[in-house]
mmJSON file of the N, C-alpha and C atoms, coordinates in Angstrom:
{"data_MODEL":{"atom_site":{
"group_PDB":["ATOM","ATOM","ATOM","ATOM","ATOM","ATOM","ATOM","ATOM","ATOM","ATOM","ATOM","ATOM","ATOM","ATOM","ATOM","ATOM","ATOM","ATOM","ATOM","ATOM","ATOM","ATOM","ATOM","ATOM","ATOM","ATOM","ATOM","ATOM","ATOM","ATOM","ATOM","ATOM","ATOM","ATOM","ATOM","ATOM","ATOM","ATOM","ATOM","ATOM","ATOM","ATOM","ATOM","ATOM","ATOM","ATOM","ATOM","ATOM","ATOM","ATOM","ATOM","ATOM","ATOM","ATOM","ATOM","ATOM","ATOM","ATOM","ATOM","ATOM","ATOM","ATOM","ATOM","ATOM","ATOM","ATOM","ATOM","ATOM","ATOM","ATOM","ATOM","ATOM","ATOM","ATOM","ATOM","ATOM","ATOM","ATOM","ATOM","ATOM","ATOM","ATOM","ATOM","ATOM","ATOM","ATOM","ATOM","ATOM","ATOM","ATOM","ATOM","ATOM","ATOM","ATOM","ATOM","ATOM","ATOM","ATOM","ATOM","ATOM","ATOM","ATOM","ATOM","ATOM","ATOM","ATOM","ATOM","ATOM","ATOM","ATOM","ATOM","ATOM","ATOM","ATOM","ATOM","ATOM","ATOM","ATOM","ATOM","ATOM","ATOM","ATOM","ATOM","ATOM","ATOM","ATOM","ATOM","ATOM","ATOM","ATOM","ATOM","ATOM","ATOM","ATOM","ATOM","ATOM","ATOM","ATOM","ATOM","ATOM","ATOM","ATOM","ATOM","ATOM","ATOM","ATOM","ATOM","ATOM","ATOM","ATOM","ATOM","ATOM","ATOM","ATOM","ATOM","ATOM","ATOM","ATOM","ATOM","ATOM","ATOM","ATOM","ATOM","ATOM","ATOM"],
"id":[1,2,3,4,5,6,7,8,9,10,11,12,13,14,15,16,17,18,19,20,21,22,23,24,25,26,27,28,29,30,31,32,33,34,35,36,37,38,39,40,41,42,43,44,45,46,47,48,49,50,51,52,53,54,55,56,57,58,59,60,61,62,63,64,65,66,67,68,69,70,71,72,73,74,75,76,77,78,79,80,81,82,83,84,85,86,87,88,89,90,91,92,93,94,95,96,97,98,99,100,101,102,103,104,105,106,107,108,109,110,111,112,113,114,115,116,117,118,119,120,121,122,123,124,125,126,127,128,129,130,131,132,133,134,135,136,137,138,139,140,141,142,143,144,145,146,147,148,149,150,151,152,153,154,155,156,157,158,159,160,161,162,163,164,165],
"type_symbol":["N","C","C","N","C","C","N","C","C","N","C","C","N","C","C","N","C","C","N","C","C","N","C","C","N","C","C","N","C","C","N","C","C","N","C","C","N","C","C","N","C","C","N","C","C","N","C","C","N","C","C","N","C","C","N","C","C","N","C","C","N","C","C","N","C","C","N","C","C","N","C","C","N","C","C","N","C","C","N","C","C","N","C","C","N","C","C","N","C","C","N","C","C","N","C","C","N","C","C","N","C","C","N","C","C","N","C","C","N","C","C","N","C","C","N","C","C","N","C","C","N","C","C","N","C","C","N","C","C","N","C","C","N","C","C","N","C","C","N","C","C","N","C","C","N","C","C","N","C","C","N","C","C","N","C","C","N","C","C","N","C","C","N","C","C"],
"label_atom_id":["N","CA","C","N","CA","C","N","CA","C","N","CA","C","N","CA","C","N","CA","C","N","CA","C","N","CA","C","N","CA","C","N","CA","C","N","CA","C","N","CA","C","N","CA","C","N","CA","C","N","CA","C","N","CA","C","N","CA","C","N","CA","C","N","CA","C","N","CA","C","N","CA","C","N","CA","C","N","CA","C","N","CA","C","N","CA","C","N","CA","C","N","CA","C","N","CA","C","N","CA","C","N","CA","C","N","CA","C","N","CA","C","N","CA","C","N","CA","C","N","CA","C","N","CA","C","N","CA","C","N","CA","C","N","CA","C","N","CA","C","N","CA","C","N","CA","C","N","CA","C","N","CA","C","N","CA","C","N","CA","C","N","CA","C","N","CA","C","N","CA","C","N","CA","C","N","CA","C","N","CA","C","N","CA","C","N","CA","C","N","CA","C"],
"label_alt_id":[null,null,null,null,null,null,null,null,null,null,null,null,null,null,null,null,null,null,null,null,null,null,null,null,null,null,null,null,null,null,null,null,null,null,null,null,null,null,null,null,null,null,null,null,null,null,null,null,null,null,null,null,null,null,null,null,null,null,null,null,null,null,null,null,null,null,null,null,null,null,null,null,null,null,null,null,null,null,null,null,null,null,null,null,null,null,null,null,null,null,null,null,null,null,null,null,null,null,null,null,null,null,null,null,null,null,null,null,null,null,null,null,null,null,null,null,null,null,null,null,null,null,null,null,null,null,null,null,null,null,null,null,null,null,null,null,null,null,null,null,null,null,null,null,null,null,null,null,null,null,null,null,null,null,null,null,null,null,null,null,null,null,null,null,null],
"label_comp_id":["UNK","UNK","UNK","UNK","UNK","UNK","UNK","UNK","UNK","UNK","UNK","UNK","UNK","UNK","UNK","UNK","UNK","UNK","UNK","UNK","UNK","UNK","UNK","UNK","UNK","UNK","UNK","UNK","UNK","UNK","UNK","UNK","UNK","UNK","UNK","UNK","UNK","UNK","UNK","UNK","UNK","UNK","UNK","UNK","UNK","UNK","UNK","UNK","UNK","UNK","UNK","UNK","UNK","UNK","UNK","UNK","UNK","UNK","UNK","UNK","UNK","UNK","UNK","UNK","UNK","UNK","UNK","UNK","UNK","UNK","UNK","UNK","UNK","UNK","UNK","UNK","UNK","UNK","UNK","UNK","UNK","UNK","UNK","UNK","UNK","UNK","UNK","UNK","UNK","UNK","UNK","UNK","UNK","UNK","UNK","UNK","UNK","UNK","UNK","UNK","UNK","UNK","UNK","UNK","UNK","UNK","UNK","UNK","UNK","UNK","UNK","UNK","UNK","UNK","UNK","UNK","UNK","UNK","UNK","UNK","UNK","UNK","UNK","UNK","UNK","UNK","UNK","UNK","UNK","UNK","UNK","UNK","UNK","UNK","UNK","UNK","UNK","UNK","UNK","UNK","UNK","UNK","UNK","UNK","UNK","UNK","UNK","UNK","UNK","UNK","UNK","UNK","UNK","UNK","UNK","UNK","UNK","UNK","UNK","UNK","UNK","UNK","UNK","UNK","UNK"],
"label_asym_id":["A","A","A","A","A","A","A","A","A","A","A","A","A","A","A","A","A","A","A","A","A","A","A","A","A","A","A","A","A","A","A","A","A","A","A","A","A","A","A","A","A","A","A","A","A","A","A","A","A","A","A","A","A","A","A","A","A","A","A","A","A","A","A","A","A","A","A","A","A","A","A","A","A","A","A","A","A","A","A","A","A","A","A","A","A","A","A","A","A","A","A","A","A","A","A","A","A","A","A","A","A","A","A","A","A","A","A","A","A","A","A","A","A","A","A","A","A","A","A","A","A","A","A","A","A","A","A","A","A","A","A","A","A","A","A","A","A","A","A","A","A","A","A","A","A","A","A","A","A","A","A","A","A","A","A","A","A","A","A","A","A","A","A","A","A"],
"label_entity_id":["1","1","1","1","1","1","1","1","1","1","1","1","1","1","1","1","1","1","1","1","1","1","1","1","1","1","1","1","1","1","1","1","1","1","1","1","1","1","1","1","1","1","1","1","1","1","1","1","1","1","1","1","1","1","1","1","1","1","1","1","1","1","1","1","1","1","1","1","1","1","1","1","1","1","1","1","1","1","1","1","1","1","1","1","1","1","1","1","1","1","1","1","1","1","1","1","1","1","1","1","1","1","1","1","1","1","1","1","1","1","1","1","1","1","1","1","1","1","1","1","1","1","1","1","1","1","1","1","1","1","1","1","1","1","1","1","1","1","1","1","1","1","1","1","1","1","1","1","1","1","1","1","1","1","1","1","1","1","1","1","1","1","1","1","1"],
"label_seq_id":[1,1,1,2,2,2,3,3,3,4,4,4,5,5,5,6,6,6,7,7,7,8,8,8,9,9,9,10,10,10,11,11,11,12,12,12,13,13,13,14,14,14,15,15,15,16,16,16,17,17,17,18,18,18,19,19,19,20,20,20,21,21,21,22,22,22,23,23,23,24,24,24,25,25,25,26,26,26,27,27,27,28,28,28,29,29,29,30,30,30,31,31,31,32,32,32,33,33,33,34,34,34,35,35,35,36,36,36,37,37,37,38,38,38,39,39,39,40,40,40,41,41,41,42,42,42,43,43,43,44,44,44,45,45,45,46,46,46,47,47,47,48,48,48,49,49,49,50,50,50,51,51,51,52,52,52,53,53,53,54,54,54,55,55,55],
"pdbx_PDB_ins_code":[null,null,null,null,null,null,null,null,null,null,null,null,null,null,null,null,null,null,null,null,null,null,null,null,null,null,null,null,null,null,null,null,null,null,null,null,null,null,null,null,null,null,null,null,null,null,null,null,null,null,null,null,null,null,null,null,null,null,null,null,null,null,null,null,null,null,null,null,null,null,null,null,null,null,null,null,null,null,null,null,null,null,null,null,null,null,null,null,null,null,null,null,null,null,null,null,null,null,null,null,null,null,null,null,null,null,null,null,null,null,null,null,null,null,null,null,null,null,null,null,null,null,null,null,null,null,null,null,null,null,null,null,null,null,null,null,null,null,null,null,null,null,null,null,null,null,null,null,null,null,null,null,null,null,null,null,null,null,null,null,null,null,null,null,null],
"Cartn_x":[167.405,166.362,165.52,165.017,163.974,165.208,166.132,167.129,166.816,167.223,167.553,166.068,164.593,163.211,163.433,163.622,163.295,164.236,165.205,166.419,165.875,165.176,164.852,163.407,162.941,161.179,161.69,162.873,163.215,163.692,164.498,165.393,164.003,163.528,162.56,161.939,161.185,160.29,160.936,162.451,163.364,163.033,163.918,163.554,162.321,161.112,159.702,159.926,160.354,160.248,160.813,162.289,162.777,162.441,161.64,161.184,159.875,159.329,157.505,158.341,159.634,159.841,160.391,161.198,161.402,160.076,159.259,157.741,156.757,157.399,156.281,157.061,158.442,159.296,159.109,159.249,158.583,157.532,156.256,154.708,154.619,155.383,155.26,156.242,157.157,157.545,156.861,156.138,155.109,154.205,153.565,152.523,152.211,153.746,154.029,154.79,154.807,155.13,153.467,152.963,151.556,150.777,151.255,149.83,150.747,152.403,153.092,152.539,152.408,151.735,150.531,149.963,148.295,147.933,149.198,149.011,149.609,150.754,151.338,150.248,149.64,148.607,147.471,147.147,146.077,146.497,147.843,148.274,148.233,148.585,148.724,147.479,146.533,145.029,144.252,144.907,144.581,145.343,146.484,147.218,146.694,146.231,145.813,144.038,143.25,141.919,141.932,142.402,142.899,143.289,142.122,142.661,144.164,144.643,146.005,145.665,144.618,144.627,143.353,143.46,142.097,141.504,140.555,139.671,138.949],
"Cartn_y":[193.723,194.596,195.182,194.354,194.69,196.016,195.971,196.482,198.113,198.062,199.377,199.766,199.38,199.937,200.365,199.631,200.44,201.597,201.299,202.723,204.029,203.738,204.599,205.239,204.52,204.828,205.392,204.866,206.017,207.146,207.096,208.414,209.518,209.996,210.877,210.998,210.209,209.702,210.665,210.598,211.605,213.043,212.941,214.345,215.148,214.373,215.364,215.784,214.72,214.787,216.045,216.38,217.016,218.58,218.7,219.988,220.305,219.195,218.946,220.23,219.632,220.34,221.63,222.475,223.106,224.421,223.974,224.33,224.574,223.835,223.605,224.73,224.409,225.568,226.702,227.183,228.532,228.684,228.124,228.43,228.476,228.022,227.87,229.21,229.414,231.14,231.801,231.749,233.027,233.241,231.401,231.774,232.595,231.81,232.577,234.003,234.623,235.943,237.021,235.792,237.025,237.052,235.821,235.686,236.796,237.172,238.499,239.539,239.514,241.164,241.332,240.226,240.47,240.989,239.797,240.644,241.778,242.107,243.842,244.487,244.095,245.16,244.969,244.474,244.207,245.038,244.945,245.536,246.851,247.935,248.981,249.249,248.923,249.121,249.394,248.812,248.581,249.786,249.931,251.285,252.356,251.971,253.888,253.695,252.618,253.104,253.573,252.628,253.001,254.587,255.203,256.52,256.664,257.853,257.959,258.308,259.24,259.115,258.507,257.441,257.208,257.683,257.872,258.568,257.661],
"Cartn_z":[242.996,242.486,243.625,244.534,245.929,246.58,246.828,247.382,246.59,245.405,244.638,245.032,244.605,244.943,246.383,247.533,248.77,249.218,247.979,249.111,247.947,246.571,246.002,246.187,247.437,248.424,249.331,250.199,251.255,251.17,250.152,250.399,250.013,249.093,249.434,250.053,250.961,251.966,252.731,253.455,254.251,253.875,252.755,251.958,252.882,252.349,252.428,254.546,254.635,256.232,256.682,256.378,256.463,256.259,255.04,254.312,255.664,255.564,256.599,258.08,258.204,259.647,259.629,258.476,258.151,257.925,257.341,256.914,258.325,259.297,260.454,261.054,261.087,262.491,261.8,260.382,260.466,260.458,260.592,260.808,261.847,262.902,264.239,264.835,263.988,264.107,264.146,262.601,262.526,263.467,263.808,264.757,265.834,266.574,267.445,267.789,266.545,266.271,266.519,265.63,265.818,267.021,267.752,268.813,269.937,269.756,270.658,270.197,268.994,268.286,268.719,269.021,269.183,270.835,271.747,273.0,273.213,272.695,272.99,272.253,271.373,271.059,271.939,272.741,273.405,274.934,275.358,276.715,276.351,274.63,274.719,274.798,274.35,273.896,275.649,276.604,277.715,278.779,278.144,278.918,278.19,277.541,276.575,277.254,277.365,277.912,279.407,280.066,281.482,282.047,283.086,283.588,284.494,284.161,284.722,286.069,286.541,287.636,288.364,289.035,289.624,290.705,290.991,292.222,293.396],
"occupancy":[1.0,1.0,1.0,1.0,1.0,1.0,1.0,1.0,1.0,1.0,1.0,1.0,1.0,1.0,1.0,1.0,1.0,1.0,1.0,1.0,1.0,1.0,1.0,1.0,1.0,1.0,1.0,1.0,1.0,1.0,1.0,1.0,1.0,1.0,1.0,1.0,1.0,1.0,1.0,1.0,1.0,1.0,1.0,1.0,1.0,1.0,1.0,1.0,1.0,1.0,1.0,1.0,1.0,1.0,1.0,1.0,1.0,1.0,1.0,1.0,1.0,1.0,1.0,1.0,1.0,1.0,1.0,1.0,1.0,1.0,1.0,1.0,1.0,1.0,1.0,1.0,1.0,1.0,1.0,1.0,1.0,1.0,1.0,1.0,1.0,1.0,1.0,1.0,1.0,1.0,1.0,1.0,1.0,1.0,1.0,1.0,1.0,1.0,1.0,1.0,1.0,1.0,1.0,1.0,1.0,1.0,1.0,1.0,1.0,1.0,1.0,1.0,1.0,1.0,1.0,1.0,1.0,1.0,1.0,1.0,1.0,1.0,1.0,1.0,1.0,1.0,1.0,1.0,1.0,1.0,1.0,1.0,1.0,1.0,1.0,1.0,1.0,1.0,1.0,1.0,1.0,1.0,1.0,1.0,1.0,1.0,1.0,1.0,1.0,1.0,1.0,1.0,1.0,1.0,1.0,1.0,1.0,1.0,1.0,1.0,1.0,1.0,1.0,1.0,1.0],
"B_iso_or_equiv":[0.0,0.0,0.0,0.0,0.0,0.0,0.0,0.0,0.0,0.0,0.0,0.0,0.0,0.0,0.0,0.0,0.0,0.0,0.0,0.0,0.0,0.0,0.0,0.0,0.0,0.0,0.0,0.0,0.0,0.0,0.0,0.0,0.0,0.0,0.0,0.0,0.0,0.0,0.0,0.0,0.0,0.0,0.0,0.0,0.0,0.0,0.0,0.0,0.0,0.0,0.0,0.0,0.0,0.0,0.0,0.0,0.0,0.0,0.0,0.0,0.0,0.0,0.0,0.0,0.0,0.0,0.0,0.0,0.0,0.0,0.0,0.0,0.0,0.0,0.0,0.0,0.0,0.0,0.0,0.0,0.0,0.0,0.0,0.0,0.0,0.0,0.0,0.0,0.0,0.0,0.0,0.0,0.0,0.0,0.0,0.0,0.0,0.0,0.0,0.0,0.0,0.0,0.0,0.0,0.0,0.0,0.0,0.0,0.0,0.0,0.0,0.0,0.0,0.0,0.0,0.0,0.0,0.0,0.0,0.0,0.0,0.0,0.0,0.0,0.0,0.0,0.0,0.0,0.0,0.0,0.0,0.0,0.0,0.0,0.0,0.0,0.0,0.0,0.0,0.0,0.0,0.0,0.0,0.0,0.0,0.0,0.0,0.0,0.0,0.0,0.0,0.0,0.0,0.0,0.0,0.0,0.0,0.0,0.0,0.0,0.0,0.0,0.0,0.0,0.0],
"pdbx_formal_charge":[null,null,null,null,null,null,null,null,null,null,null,null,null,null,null,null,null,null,null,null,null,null,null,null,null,null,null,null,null,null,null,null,null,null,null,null,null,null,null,null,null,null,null,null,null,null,null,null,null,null,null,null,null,null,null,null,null,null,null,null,null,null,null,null,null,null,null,null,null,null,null,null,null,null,null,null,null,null,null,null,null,null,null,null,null,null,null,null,null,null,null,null,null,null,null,null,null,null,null,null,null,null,null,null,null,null,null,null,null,null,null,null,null,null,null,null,null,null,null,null,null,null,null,null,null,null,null,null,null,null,null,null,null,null,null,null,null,null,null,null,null,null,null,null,null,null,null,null,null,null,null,null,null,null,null,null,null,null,null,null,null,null,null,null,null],
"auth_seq_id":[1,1,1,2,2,2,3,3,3,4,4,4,5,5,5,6,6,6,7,7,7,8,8,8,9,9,9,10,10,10,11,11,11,12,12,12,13,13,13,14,14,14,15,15,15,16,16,16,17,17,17,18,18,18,19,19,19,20,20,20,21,21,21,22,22,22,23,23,23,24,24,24,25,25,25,26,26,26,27,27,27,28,28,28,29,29,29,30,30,30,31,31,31,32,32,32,33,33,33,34,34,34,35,35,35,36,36,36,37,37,37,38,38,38,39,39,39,40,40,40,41,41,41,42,42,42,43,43,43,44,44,44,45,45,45,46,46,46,47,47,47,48,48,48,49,49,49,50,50,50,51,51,51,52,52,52,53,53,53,54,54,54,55,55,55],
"auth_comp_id":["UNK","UNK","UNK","UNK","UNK","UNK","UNK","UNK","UNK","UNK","UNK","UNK","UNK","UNK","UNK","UNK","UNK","UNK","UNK","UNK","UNK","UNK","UNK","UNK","UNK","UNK","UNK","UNK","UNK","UNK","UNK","UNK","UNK","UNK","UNK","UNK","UNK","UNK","UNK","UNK","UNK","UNK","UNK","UNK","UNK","UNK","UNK","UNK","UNK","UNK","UNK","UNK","UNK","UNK","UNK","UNK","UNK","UNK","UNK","UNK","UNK","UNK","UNK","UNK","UNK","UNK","UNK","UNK","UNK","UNK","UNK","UNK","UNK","UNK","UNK","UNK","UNK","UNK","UNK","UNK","UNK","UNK","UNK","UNK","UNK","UNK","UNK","UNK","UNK","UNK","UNK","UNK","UNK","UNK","UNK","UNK","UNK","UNK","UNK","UNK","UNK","UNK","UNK","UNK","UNK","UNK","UNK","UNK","UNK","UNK","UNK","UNK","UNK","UNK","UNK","UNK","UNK","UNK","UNK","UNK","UNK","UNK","UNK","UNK","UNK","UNK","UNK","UNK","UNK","UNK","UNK","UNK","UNK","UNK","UNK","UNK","UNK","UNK","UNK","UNK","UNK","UNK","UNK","UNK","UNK","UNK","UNK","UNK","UNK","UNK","UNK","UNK","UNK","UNK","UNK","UNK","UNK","UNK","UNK","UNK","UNK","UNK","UNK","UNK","UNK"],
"auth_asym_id":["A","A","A","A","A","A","A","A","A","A","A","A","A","A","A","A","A","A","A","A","A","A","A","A","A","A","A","A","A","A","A","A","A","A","A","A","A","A","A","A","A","A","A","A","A","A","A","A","A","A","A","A","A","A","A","A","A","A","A","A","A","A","A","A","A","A","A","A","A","A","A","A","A","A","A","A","A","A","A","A","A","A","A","A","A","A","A","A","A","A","A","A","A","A","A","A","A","A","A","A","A","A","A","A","A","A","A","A","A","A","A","A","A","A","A","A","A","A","A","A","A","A","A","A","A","A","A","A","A","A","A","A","A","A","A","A","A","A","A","A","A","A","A","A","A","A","A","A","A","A","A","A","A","A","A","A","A","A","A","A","A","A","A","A","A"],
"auth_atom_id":["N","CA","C","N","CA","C","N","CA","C","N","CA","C","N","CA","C","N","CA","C","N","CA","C","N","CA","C","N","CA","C","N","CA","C","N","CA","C","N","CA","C","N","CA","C","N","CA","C","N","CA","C","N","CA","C","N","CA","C","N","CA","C","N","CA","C","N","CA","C","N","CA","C","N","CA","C","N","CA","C","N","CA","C","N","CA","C","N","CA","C","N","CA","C","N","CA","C","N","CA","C","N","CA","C","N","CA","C","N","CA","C","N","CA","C","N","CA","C","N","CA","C","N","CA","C","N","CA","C","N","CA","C","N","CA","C","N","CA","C","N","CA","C","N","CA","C","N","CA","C","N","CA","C","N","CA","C","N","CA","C","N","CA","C","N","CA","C","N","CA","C","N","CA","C","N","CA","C","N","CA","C","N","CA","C","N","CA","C","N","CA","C"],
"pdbx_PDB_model_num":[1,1,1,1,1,1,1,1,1,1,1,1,1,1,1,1,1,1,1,1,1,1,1,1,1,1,1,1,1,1,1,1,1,1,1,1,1,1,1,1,1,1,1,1,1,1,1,1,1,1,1,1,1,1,1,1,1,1,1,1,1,1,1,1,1,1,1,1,1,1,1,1,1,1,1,1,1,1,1,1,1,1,1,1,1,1,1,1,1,1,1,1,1,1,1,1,1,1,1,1,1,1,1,1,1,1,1,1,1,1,1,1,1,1,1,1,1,1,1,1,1,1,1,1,1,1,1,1,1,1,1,1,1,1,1,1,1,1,1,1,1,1,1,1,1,1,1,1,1,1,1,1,1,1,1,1,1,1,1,1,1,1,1,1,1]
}}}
């Protein structure tokens, strides 16, 4: 009986683990998707104030 309870506590226990990292590697995609968008938008923002010719 102890036997059937702990393999029927682990196996989901896995499960969630599994999903947890799935869930993290794409938030950690996205994250790091936006914090590129935020600096290419920050370098164009910086080539467009910047004079072309300086004196």
């Amino acid at each position: 009986m102890q036997t059937r309870i702990r393999k029927s506590l682990e196996i989901p226990a896995r499960k969630r683990q599994g999903h947890q990292t799935e869930k993290e590697s794409n938030a950690e995609k996205t994250f790091l998707l936006v914090i590129n968008l935020w600096v290419f938008r920050f370098e164009y923002a910086k080539e467009q104030t910047m004079p072309k010719d300086p004196q």
